[in-house]
N, C-alpha and C positions, 0 to 999 in steps of 0.2 A: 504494500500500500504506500504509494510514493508521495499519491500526495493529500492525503488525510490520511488520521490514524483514528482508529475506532476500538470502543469495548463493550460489550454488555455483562451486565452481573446481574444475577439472580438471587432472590432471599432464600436460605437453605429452607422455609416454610414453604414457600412456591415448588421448590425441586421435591421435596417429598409428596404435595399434595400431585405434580402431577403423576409422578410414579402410581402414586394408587389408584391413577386413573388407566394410565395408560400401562400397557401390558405386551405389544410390540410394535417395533422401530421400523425402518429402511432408510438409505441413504440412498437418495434421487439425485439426478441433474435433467435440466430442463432446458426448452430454448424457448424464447416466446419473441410476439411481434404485440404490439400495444394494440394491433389495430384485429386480431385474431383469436379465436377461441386457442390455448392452451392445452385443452385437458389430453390431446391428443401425442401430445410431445414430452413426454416425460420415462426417462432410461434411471432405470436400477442400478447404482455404484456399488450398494451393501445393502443387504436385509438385517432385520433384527439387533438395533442399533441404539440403546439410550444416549443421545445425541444432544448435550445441552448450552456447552460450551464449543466455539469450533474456531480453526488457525488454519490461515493455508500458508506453506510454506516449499519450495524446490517441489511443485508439484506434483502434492499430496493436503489432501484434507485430513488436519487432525481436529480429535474432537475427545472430550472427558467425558467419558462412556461411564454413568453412572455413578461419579464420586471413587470408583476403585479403580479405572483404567486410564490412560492415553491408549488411545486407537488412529492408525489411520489407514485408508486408500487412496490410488491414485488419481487424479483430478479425473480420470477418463474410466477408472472404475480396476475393478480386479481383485486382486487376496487381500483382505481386511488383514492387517498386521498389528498383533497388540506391539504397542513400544516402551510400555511403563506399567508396572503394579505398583500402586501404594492406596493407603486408607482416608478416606476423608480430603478426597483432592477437592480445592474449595478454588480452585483457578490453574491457567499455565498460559507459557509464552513461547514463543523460539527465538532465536537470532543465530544464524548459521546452523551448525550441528549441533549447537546447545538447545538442550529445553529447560526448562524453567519452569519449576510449579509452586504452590505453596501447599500444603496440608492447615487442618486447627491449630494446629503447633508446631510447622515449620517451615523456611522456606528452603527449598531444595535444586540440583543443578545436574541433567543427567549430558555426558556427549553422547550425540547419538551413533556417534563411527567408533566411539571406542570402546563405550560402554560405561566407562569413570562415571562414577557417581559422588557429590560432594553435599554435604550438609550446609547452610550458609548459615543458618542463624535457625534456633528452638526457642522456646517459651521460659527452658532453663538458663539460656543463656541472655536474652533480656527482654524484659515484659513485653517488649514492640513490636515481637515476634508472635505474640497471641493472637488468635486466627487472625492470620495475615489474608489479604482477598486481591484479584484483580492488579496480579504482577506485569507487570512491566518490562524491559530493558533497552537500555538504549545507551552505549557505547561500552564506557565502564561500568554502568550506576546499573543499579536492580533499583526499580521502586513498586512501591506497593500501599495498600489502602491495610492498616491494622484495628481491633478491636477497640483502643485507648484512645478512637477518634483525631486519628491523626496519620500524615502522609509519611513516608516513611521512606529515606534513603540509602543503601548501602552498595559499598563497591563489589564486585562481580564474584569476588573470592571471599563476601562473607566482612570484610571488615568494617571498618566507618560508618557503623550504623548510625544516622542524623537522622532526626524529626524535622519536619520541614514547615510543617504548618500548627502547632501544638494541638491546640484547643480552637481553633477558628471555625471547622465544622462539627457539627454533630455528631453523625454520621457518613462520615467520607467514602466513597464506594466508587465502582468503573471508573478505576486510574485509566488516562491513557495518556501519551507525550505527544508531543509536536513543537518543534522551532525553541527546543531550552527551556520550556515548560510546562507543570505538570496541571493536565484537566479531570478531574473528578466529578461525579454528582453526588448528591445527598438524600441519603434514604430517607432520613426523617421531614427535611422539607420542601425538597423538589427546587432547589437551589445546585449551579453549578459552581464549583470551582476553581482557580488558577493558584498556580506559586513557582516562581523559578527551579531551576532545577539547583541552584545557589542558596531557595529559603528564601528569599528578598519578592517584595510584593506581592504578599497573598492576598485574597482576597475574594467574596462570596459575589454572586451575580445573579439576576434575577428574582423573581418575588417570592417570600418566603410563603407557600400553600396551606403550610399547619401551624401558623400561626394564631387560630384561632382552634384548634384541637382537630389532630385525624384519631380517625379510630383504628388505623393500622390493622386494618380486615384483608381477605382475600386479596388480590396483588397488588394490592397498595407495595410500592417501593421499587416496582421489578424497572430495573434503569439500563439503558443504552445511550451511548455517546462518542459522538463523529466531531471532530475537527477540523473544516476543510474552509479553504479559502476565507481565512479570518473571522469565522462564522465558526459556533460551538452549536450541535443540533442535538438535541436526548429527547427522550422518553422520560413519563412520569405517571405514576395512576396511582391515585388518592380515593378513599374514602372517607367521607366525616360525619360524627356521630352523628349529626341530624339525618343523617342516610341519603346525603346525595353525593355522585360519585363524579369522577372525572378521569378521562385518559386520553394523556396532552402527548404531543409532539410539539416541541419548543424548539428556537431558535434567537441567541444573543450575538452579537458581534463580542470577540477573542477582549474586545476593550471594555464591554459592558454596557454597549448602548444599540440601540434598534432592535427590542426585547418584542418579537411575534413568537405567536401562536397560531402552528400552521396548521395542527389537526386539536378538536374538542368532541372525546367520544362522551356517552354519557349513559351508557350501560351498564345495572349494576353485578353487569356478568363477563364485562370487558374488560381489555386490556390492553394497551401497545405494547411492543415487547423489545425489539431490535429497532434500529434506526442505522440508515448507509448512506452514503452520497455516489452519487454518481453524473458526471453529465449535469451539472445543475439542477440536478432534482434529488430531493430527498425522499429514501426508501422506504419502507415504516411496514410490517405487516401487525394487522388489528383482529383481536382474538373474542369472537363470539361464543356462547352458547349455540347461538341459533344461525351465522353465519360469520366464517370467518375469513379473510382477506387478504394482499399485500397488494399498497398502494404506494403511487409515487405522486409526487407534488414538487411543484417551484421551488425551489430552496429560496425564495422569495415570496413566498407565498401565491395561493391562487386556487385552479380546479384542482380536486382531485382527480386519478387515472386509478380504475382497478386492472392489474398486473398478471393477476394469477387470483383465481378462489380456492384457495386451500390457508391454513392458519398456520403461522411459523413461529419459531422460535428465536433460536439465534441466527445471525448472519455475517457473513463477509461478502466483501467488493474486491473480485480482481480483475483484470485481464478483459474485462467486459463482460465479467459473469458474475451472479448475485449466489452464492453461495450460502442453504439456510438447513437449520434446523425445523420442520413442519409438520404440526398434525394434519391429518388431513382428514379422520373422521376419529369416531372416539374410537381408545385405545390403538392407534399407530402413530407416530411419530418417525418422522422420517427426517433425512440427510438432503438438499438440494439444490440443483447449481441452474441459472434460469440465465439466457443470452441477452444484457441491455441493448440490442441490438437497435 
């Protein structure tokens, strides 16, 4: 991703409720034309696939196959390769032949050519290592979103672990980088934010949601976030105790001003879940009960465009393919890569 860099995280409340729902996976790829039905163009990469988080990297889709696995295939399909066992994976990354994941209590560093495995930091070794979420890296620096509300930096071997933001958000969640610094959202109130990759200018962005009480129900929190062309776009979906709900697709400028809202769902059984950019439009699939979606919009706001009827999960943008995690009816969940042609 050259030129935005994107994250989605998920509440582990969300990842178990759908587990109970859902019972098997596939991993799809797809081509579509905006102006044509879809349902007829879609190819089988993997079957049977808990698919929640996903990375493309030297052409291969990986993905954290259920909190116990790294999994992946090749962008064109073929032998599903497990690439990692461990318990309680709550995020991963790559950069070259390294992966990079964190557990509840640690963050960790596997090469994938050699096999070297490295501990970088645990819970024993210092509090800011407590479920670590939503790792990062980006040259020397590992960063990551920890439990102690707060963004958290360390070099690649584990040393100089720096706090970067203390106490300024909440809930800090979906790290992602771009241009020297660090963007995050916030689970508790639908607020994005920035900080150097040095700690210098931090600072929150957009309207705080639960400032007046959420009830933190059903996917209230589930967050996704793109960075692309000086524009920060996420995901948000709130419930509040008076029982009305919301699920926003947001958009601020990197500086903090020209604050739209380019999707307001208002179902109390919805959700938006991933957010991409592409082509000046942003991605966004929208999760019904009764009909589920992936839409594209003006990254300036405007019409919306339905993309595909099927309901996603996560995603990536590469190459001019939309790469997702998608239910497509109850109990399956599926893998899928779709041509923005």
């Amino acid at each position: 991703m050259k030129a935005f860099r994107k994250v989605s995280i998920f509440s582990i409340v969300t990842v178990f409720s759908l587990l109970f729902i859902l019972s098997s996976s596939s991993i799809f790829t797809f081509s579509y034309s905006s102006n044509n039905n879809t349902s007829n163009r879609i190819t089988v990469l993997a079957k049977h696939q808990y698919a929640f988080q996903i990375d493309l990297s030297r052409g291969y889709v990986y993905w954290n196959n259920n909190g116990s696995q790294i999994r992946r295939v090749s962008e064109s399909g073929g032998t599903v390769q497990k690439v990692l066992n461990s318990s309680d994976i709550t995020s991963f990354t790559l950069s070259g032949s390294l992966l990079y994941w964190s557990t509840e209590t640690s963050v960790n560093k596997i090469d994938l050519s050699t096999h070297e495995t490295t501990v970088l930091c645990t819970e024993n070794t210092s509090e800011y290592c407590f479920f670590p979420t939503s790792i990062q890296v980006s040259g020397n620096y590992v960063f990551f979103a920890a439990e102690l509300s707060t963004i958290v930096r360390m070099d690649t071997n584990g040393s100089d672990l720096t706090v970067l933001t203390g106490d300024l958000s909440a809930c800090p969640t979906g790290v992602t980088l771009l241009g020297g610094y660090v963007y995050w959202s916030d689970l508790c109130t639908g607020q994005v934010g920035k900080v150097s990759f040095s700690g210098q200018n931090a600072q929150l962005l957009g309207p705080d949601y639960c400032g007046n009480g959420c009830s933190y129900e059903g996917f209230t929190g589930i967050h996704s976030i793109t960075v692309a062309n000086s524009n920060i776009y996420w995901t948000y979906n709130v419930s509040y105790q008076n029982n009305s709900y919301f699920e926003l697709v947001n958009s601020i400028s990197t500086s903090g001003t020209h604050f739209k809202t380019l999707f307001k769902g208002t179902s109390s059984s919805g959700t938006t879940t991933s957010v991409s950019y592409h082509n000046d439009s942003v991605i966004f699939p929208y999760l019904t009960e009764s009909s589920s979606k992936i839409y594209s919009v003006p990254a300036g706001g405007g019409k919306l465009t339905v993309l595909a009827k099927v309901g996603a999960i996560d995603s990536e943008v590469s190459g001019g393919y939309l790469y997702f995690s998608a239910i497509l009816q109850i109990d399956t969940l599926a893998l899928r890569k779709t041509n923005n042609a």
